[in-house]
N, C-alpha and C positions, 0 to 999 in steps of 0.2 A: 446509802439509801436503799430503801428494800421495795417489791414492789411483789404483790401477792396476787397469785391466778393460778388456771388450771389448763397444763398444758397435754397433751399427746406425748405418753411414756417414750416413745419411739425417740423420740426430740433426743433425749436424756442421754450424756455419758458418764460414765464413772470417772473419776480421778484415776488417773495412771498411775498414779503409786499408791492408792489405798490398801492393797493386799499387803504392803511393802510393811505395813504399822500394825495393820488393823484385820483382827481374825474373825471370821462371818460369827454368827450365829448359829449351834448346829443341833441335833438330837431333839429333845421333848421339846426344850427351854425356843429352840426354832419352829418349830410345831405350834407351841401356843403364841407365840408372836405372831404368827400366818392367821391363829384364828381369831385374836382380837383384833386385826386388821379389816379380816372380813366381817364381823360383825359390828366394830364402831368407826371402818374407817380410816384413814390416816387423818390425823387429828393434826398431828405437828408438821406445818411443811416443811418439804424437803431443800434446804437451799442450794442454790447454784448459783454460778457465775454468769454473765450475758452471753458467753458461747454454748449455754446448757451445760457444762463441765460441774456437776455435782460435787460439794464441799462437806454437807453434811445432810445424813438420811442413807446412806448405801443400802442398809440392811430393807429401811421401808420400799425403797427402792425394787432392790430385790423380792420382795417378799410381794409386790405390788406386780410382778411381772410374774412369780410366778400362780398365782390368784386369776393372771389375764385382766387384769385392769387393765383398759384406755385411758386412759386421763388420772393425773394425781396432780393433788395442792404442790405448788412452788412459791419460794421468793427470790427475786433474782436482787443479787447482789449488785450494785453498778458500777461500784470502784472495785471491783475484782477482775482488772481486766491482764495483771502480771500476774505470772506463777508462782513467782516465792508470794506474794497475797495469798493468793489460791490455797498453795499448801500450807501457809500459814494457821490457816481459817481450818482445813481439815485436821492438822495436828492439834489444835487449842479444842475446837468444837466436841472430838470426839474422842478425848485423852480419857475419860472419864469412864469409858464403856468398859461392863463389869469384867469381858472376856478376852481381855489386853492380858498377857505375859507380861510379870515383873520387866524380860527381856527387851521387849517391845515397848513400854512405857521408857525405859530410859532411853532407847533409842529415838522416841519422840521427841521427849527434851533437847537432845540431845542434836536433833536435827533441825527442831525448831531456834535453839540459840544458837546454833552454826548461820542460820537467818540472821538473826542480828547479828552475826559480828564476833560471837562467841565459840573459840577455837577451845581453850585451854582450860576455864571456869577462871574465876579472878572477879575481885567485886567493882570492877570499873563497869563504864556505860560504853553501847559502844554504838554504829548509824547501824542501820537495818540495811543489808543488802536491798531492798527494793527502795528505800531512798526515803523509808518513813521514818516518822519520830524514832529519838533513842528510845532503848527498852531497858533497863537495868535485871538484873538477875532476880532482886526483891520482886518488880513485877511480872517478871515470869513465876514466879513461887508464889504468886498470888493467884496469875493467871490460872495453875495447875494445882489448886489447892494442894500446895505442899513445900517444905521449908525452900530456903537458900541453899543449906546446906546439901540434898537432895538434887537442887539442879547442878550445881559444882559437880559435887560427885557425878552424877550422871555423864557431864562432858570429859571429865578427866576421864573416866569408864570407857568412853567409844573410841574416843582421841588419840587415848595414850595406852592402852593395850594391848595385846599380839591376842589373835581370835583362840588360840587353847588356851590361855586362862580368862579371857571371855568367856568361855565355854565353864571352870571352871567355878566362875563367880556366879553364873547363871542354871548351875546344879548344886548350888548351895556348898561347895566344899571349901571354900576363902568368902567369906563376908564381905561385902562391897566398903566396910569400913577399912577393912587389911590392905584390901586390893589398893584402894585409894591411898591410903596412908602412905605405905609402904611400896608396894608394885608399881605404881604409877610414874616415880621417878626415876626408876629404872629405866634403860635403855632397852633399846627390839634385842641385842642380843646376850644383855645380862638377865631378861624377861623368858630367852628360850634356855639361860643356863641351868634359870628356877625350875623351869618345867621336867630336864633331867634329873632336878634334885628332889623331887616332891612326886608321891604315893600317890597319882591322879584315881583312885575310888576311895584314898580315906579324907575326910573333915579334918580343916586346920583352924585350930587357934589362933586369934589376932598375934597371940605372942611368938606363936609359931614361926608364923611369918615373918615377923619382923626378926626373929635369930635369923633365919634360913637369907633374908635381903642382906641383914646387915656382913655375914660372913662373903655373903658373895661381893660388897663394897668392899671388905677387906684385899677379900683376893685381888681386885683390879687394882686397891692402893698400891701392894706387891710388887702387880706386875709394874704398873707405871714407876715404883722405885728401881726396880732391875732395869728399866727399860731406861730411865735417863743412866745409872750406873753401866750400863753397856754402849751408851751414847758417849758417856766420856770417856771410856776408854778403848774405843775407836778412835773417837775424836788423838788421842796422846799417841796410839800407834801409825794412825794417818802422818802425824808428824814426824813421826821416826823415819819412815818409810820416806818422807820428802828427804827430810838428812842423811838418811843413806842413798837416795839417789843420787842428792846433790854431791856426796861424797865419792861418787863413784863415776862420776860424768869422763864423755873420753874428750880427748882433744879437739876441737869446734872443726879445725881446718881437717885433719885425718879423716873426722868422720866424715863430711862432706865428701871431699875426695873419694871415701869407699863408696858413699853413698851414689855419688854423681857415676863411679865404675858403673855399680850396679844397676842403676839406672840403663847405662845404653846397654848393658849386656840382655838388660830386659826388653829391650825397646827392640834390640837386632832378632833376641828369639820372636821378640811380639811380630819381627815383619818379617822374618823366614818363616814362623809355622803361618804368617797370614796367605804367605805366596805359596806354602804348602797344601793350605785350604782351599785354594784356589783352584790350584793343579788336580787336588782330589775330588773334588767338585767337577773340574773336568772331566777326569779319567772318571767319575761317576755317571757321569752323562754318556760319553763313549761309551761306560759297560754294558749301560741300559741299552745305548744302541746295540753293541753287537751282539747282547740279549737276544733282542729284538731282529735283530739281522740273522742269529742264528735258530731262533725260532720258526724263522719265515721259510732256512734253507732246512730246516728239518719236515716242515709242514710241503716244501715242495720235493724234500724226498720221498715224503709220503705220494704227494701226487704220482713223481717219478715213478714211483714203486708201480701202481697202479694202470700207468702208463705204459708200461715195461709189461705186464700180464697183458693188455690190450694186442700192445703190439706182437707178442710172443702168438697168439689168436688168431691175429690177422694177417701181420707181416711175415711172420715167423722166425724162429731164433735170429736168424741172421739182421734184420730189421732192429730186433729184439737190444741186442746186442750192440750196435749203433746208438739207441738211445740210451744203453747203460754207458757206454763209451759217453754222452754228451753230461750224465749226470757227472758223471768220475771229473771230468773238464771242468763241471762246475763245484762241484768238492775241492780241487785243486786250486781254484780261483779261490773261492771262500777261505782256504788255511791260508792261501800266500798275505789275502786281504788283513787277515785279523792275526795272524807271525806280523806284519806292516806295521799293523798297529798297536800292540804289546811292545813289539821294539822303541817305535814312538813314542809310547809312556814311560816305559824303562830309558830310556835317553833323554828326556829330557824333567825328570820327577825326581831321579836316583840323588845328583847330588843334594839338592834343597833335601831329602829325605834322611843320607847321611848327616847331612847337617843339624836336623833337629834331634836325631838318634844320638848324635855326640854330646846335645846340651839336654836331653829329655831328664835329668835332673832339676834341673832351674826351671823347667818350665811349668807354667802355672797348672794347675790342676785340671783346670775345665779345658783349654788346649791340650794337654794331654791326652785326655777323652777322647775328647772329638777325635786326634792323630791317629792312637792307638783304634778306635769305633770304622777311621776309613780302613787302617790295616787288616781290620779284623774279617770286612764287609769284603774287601778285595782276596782275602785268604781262603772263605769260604767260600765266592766264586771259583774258583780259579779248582779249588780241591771238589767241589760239587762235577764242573767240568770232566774233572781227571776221572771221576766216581762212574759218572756216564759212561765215558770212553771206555773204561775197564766192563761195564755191564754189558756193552752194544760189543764187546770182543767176546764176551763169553758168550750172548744165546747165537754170533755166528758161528763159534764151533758146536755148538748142540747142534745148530739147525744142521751141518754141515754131516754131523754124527747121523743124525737122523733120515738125510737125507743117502748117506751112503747103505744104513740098516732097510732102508726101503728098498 
């Protein structure tokens, strides 16, 4: 049902996908469209749908706004109130406009029988996505003043081809006849083998085409004969390969046996290197301490140091001297503390250590790691240390140098 009046441009929107199909009007041929407008008016109204959603008229539309018209003729459609309607109505109404691409025309079709139901082209009937009457292909060929033939092709065109030879058939260089006939039952990836095989700026012959598809069905028959012939004879050396294992099998009880050894010999390294991780885990926490413990006594040597100039100021050497004597006491304490505790590790680490050193063969690779990573972290302590110690002896004979040259 249509209902005819004049509403407020403003109301008005476009179809959201009309750019998508449909190319404006542009140059003279839009120029003199704007002046017969202005001079007789919109004669034809524009129709829409009851949300104001424009179906057909975009161009009057546009050319209405930009003239500055307020008000323009409409008829609102009343059963247009679902989208596939809607674009139904915009794909049929305005397929016919003179400034449609070939490109754009099939893709109309093409979108419009995807509405009914039409994936592949085929002469059956099929329900209309929005739940209307069947449509058959004849009455779209009717709809779009143009064969059956035409709308098939169209959907096999959009459906079933890879966009570079869309591109292709849409610069005229393969014929929508070839394409169809021939390209269309090809597969996405025997469709990009064409595209390597094929001169994309010269013009193909139907017959062209079809040599150039049919060699490439050859090929894939090929392959698929190699391809079961390499199947069976996999298949015949699979079974070799069981008869020679079966041929080769050892004794059920022996193996077991080795296998049940091997087992605990893994199971005794699995819970000596775990007590080993343990202990290193400790002796890692202890190092941090005594890190930490000997950062604190080097940080109060430093105060000592400073301490010791105060008192040399105030108290004087003799004073001075006293409290170099209490640092030395506590240096003293500090190596007995951390000799205590190195010995502690080494007594109580060494054998479980021995122990994984005598199996570190068998044992798994990632315990490994880890064994050798504490080793490694324990070695560069210990040599960092010694680095120290040898550094803090050399600048006290410089100083000592330097101070006897003064």
């Amino acid at each position: 049902m249509q209902n005819m009046q004049k509403v407020d441009i403003d109301i008005l929107k476009e179809h959201p996908r009309n750019s998508e199909f449909f190319d404006d009007i542009t140059g003279k041929e839009w120029e003199d469209f704007k002046q017969t407008i202005l001079e007789e008016g919109i004669i034809t109204e524009i129709i829409v749908a009851p949300d104001m959603t424009i179906v057909s008229g975009h161009q009057r539309y546009r050319a209405a706004k930009e003239l500055g018209m307020e008000y323009v003729p409409i008829k609102i459609c009343s059963d247009l109130t679902d989208e596939n309607k809607k674009l139904k109505v915009l794909l049929a109404s305005n397929f016919s406009r003179s400034t449609n691409a070939k490109a754009k025309k099939r893709k109309i079709i093409a979108e419009y029988a995807e509405l009914c139901g039409y994936k592949h082209g085929g002469d059956r009937k099929s329900s209309c996505q929005n739940g209307d009457s069947k449509e058959s292909l004849a009455d779209m060929a009717a709809k779009f003043n143009t064969s059956k033939r035409t709308i098939e092709r169209s959907i096999a065109i959009e459906h079933k081809l890879i966009p570079e030879i869309k591109e292709l058939v849409d610069n005229k260089l393969i014929t929508e006849t070839a394409a169809t006939n021939h390209i269309t039952p090809l597969s996405e990836e025997q469709q990009r083998n064409l595209i390597l095989n094929l001169d994309v700026t010269k013009k193909y012959m139907e017959k062209e085409i079809a040599e150039k598809t049919k060699s490439l069905k050859k090929a894939k028959d090929y392959f698929l004969k190699n391809n079961n012939e390499l199947r069976e004879k996999n298949m015949a050396l699979s079974e070799k390969v069981d008869r020679l294992s079966e041929a080769c099998k050892i004794d059920p009880e022996e193996y077991h046996a080795e296998k049940a050894k091997n087992e605990k010999i893994q199971q005794e390294l699995k819970d000596a290197n775990e007590t080993v991780k343990q202990e290193l885990e400790r002796a890692k926490e202890k190092i941090e301490d005594l890190k930490q413990w000997n950062a604190d006594a080097e940080e109060r040597n430093r105060e000592l140091v400073e301490d010791k100039k105060d008192l040399e100021n105030k108290l004087g050497k003799k004073q001075a001297f006293c409290a170099l004597e209490e640092r030395n006491k506590l240096l003293v304490d500090a190596v007995s503390v951390f000799s205590h505790d190195v010995d502690f590790l080494m007594t109580n680490s060494r054998s479980r250590c021995d122990f994984v050193i005598k199996n570190i063969d068998v044992l798994l690779k990632a315990d490994r790691e880890d064994f050798e990573c504490s080793l490694e972290m324990m070695n560069n302590w210990t040599t960092n240390l010694l680095q120290r110690i040898k550094e803090q002896k050399e600048n006290t004979v410089v100083q000592e140098q330097e101070k006897n040259i003064a």
